[in-house]
N, C-alpha and C positions, 0 to 999 in steps of 0.2 A: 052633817059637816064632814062627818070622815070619807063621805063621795069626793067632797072637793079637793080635799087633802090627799086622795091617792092619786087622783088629778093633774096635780100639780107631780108628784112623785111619778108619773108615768112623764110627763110634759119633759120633767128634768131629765129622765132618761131618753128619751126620746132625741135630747139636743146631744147628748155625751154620744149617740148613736151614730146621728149625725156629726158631729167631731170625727170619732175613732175611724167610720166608716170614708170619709171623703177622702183619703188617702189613696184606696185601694181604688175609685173611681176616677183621682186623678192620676195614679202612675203612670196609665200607656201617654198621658202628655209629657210627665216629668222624665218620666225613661228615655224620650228623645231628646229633653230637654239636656239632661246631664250624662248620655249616652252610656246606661246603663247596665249590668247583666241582670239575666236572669236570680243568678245564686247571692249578687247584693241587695237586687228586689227584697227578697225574701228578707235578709238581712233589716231595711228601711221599715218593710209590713208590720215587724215584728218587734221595731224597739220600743212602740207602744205597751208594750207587756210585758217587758221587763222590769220598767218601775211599777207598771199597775198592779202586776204578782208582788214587788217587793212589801210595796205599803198596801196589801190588803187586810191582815194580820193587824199592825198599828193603826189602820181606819176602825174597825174594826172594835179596836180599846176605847181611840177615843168619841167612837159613837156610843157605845153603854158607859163614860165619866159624863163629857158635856151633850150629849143628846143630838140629834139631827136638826133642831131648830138654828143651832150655832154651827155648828161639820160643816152639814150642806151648804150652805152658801158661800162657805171660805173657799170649798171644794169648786164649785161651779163658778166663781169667779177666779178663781188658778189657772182651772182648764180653759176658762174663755177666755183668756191673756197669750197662752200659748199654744191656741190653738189662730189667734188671730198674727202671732210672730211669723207664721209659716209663711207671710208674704215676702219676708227679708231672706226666703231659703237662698241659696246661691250652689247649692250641691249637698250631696249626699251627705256628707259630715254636720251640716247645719240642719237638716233634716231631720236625721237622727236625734241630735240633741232636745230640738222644741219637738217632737214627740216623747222622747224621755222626761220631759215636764209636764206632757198632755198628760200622761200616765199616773205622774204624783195627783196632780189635780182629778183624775177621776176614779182612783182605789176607792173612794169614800160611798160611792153614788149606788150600787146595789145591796151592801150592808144597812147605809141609811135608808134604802129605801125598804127595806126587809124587816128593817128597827122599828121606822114607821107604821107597817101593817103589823107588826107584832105587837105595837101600843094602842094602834086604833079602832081594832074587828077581833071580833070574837073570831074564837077557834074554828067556829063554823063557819065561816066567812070569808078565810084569810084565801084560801086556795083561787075562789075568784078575785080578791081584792088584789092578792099576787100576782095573778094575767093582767090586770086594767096596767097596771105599772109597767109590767112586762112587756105589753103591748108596744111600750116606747122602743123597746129595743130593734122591733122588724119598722114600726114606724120609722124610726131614723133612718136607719137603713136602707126602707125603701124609698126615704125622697131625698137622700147621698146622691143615687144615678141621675133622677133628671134635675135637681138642685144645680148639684156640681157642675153636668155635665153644661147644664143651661148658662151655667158664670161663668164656665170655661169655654166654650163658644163665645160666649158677649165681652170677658173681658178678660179671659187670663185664668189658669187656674188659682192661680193665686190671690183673686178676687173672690173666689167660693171661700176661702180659711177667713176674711179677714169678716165677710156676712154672717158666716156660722159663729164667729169669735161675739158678736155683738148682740146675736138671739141670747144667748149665754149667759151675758151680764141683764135682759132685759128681765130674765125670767128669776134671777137674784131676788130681783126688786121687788115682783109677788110674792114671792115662799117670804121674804122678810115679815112684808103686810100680814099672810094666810097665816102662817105655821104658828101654833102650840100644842104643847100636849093636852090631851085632852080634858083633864081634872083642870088647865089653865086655861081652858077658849071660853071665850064670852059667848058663842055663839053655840056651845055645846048643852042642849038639855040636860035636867036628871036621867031623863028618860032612855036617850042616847046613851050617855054615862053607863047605864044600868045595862042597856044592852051590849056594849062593847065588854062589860065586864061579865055579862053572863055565864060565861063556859070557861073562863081561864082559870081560875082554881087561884087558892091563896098566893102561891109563888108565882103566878104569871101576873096581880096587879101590879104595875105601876109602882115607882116610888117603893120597892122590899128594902131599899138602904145595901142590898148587896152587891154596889160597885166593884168593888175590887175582885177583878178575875184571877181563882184559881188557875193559872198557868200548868202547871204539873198534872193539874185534873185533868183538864182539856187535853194536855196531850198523851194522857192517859187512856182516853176514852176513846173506845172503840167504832161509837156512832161518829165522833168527830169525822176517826180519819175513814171511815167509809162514806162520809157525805166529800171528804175532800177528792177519793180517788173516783170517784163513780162522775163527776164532774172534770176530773183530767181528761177523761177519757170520750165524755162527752165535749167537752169541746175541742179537743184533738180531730176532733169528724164538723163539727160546728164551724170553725175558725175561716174554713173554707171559702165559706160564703163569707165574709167577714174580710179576706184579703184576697187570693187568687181567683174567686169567682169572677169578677169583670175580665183580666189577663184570657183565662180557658174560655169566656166566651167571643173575646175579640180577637186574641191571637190563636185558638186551638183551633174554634169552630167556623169561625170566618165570618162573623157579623163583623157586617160595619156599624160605624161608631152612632149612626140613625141609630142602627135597628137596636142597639143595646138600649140607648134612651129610651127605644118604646116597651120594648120587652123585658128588659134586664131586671126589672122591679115588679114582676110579675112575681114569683117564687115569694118575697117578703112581703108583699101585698096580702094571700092570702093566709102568708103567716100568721095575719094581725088578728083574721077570725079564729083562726087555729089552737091561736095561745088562752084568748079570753073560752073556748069550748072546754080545751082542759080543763081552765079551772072551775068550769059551772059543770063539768065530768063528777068531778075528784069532791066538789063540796056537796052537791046532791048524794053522792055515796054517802059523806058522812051522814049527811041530815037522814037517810033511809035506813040509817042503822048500823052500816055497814062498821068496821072496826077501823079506825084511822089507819091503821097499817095498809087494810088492803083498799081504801079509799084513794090515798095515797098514790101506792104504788100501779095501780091497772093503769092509767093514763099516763104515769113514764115510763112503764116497760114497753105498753102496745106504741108510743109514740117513739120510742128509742129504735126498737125492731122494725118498724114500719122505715123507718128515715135510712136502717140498711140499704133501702133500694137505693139507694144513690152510688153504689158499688157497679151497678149496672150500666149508670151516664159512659161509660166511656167505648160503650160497644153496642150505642143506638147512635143508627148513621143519621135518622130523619132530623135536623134541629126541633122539629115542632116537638116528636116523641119525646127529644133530649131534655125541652123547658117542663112536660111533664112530668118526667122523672126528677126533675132538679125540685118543681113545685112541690110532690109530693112529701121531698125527702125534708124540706125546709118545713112545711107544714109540721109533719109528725115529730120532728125535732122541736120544735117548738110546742107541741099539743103537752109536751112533757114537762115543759118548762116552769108552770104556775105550780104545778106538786113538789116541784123539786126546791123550788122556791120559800115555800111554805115550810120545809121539813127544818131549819136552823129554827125555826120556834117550836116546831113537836119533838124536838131532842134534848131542847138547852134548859137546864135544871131551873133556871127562872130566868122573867125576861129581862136582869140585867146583865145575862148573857148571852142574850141571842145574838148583840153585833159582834162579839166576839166568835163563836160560832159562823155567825153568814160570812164572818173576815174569813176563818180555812175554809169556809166551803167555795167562795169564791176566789179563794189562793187556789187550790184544785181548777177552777178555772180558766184561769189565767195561765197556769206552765201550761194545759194544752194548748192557751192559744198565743203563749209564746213560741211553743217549740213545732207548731204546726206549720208558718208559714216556712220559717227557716227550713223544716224536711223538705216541701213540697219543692221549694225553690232549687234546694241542691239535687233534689231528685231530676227537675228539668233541665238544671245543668251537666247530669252526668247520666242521661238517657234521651238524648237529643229532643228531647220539649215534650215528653212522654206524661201524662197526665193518669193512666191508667194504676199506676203505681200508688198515689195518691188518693183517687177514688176510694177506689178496694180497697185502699189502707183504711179510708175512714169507715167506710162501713162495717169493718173490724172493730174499732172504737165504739161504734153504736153500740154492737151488740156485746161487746164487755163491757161497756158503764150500763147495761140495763141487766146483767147477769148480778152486777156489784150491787144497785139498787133492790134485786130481787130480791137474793140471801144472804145479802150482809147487814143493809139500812132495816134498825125495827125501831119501831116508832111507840111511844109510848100512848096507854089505851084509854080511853074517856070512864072517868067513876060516874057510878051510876047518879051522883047528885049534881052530875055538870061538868064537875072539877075535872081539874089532870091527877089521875093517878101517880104517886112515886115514881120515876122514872126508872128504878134497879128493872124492870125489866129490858126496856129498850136499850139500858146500859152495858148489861151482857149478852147481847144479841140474840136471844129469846124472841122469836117469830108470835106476835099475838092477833094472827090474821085468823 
């Protein structure tokens, strides 16, 4: 049952992908439509992120009070409300706003889903059960370009917001039917039971009674705010693809708007194997012995440095070269993604603080990808449509969120009888690689 359950947890993310993303796919129509600049672009990309940095933190709370069987659906019927408003856009200012509610409605949707595999798979488990969910995220993504592009040819862009709006609330209606935890599913064996609880040690069952989040702890602690900065910084290089990647290839490079729909989905396409590799990397580490820390860590630091290359896009003249450097750089960004995922349950002192936990560590991601599209945008406005500056900025960001993950993030180490060890090591950042 817990396959089905992350399932559904990828599927969910998957549509919030699709939301967040079909913006950046529609602009080159709404930019003629509302005769827009470059440096307001930026502005529009970006107020997605505003509110979804603001209520990360409070998603966050109230995923470890009332659990993601209750969160998630309030949450995914929110964002399918006003993600399907965007038909009534009429300009810039209206756009902005029903994106600033797209945001409230989807703070929820990676904490829950991170709550999720920290209640349903063993610690051995979690790093690929974190890709499968993850997975939604280039999914979406990748079928935003010919989704969008395909309703916005047939009927408007504003017919893609109102079809995405309605997957949204379809998929409400499952998670309602699917979802419990798992001491509460009918369909969950002893046997199940017993193996999701195998490795997580007394403080990682289920039901410890200790909701109430230390607040002062949390931002006391050390691992916190290196899981939230090593995360700014990766998606400060991430965001990219995320909002100006359609713009740089139809207005930088000179595809036409065919050839984006064929190729533009190439690069998150084979993200999709990318993300679930990591995490069958990083959980065969563990099962072979290896020590969580360095299990962990090898598949987001070599995935973080590898995704540098994308520093290089803006001084390969050939477009074919250019879709493989963009391919590679999305790939290994994303090969990172299930470890990095997985670590708000290898830090958080029990699991009814993990949503609290995955809340900063996806607040860290969320300001880079609030303040990423805003730079790139003003950077094109005040370097006559320069994209170089932006690049090579991001591949800066790689390789300082993968210096932060190296020797700052320590992960707390497996006792020899299964359990989680105390955490005072990982909590004064004591390396136990």
């Amino acid at each position: 049952m817990r396959w089905t359950i992350v399932g559904f947890s990828a599927l969910g993310l998957t549509i919030a992908y699709l939301d967040r993303a079909a913006l950046s796919v529609a602009m080159p129509y709404m930019s003629k439509e509302f005769h827009i600049s470059s440096a307001v672009q930026g502005v529009m990309l970006s107020a997605f992120f505003w509110t979804y940095a603001l209520f990360q933190i409070p998603s966050g709370w109230l995923l470890d009070r009332f659990g993601p069987r209750v969160i998630y659906p309030i949450a995914v019927g929110w964002w399918s409300i006003w993600t399907a408003l965007m038909f009534f856009a009429r300009g810039v200012g209206s756009v902005i706003v029903f994106r600033l509610g797209l945001g409230i409605g989807e703070a929820p949707v990676q904490p829950a889903n991170i709550k999720v595999v920290s209640r349903w798979f063993p610690r051995k488990e979690r790093a690929f059960a974190s890709s499968l969910f993850d997975m939604g995220q280039q999914i979406g993504t990748t079928l935003s370009i010919p989704v969008v592009t395909a309703l916005a040819l047939f009927g408007g862009w504003r017919l893609s917001f109102v079809v995405i709006g309605l997957v949204g609330l379809l998929w409400l209606v499952g998670w309602l039917a699917v979802y419990r935890d798992p001491e509460e599913h009918p369909r969950v064996s002893e046997a199940e039971l017993a193996h999701i609880r195998s490795d997580q040690g007394p403080k990682d069952a289920a039901a410890s009674g200790d909701a109430e989040v230390p607040w002062r702890e949390l931002l006391g602690d050390s691992q916190v705010w290196a899981l939230t900065t090593g995360y700014v910084f990766r998606s400060l290089a991430g965001a990219f693809f995320l909002t100006w990647y359609p713009s740089y290839l139809l207005d930088d490079r000179g595809f036409s708007k065919a050839d984006f729909g064929m190729v533009g989905w190439i690069p998150s396409l084979i993200a999709i194997g990318s993300t679930v590799l990591g995490g069958i990397v990083s959980d065969r580490m563990l099962a072979s012995g290896r020590s969580p820390n360095l299990a962990r860590k090898v598949p987001i630091v070599t995935g973080l440095g590898l995704s540098a290359c994308i520093g290089f896009a803006p001084f390969v003249d050939s477009n074919l070269l250019l879709m493989v450097v963009l391919t590679i750089s999305s790939s290994a960004h994303s090969f990172a993604g299930a470890a990095i995922l997985s670590l708000p349950a290898e830090v958080a002192r029990s699991s009814e603080r993990v949503g609290a936990v995955a809340g900063f560590q996806n607040f860290g991601s969320q300001v880079g990808n609030l303040l990423s599209p805003i730079a790139i945008g003003l950077f094109l406005a005040t370097s006559n449509g320069s994209y170089v500056g932006p690049l090579v900025g991001a591949a800066v960001c790689c390789l300082v969120s993968a210096a932060i993950y190296l020797f700052w993030v320590s992960i707390k180490p497996v006792a020899p009888e299964g359990g989680a060890l105390a955490a005072s090591a990982g909590h004064h950042g004591r390396s136990t690689s």
